[in-house]
C-alpha positions, 0 to 999 in steps of 0.5 A: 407186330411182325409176322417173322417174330410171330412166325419164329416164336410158334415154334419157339413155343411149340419146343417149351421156350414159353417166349413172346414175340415181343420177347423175341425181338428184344432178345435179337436186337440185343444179340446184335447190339452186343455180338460182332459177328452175324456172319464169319469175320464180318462184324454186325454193325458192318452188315446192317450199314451195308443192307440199310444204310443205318449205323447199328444202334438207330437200326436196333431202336428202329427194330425194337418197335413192334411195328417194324418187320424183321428180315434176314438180319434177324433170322441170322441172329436167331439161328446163332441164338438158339441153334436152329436151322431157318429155311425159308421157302420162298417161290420153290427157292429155299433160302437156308439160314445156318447158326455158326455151331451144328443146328439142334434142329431146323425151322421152315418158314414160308416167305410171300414176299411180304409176310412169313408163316410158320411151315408146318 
């Protein structure tokens, strides 16, 4: 399982969602297979070729197996899906995640360089 979805799905949880974390993955990976732009005027399928050198549908059959780790991607898809800020703090760095409407609330996250926790 990945810490990010574990990690997202806490809070998901703690506001009533009742969601998975392997819930959670689907849901992203089919927000990216269907929706064209992660960020403003720059389509998905551009931006995950860009960060992993995969055409978008081996990347989303790559992240729907539970084993591999979500990233920033995933985070932005999250954010555009549920509305929430992500803020992920990482060495006295924040690294803010922002939804394309005006976020309902925000989520911290702590980031070691290789495993998120949800900030409480």
């Amino acid at each position: 399982m990945s810490c990010l979805f574990d990690s997202l799905t806490f809070f998901l949880n703690k506001l009533n969602h009742n969601i998975t974390p392997d819930q959670l993955r689907s849901i992203i990976c089919d927000y990216l297979l269907t929706n064209y732009q992660l960020i403003e005027n720059i389509p998905s399928h551009d931006i995950i070729q860009w960060e992993t050198d995969m055409d978008i549908l081996d990347y989303i059959s790559q992240m729907r197996k539970s084993s591999t780790w979500g990233g920033a991607i995933e985070i932005k898809a999250f954010c555009d899906i549920f509305i929430y800020e992500v803020n992920i703090h990482h060495n006295g760095v924040v690294i803010n995640f922002i939804p394309n409407k005006t976020p309902l609330l925000t989520i911290n996250l702590n980031y070691n360089g290789s495993h998120y926790t949800p900030s409480i």
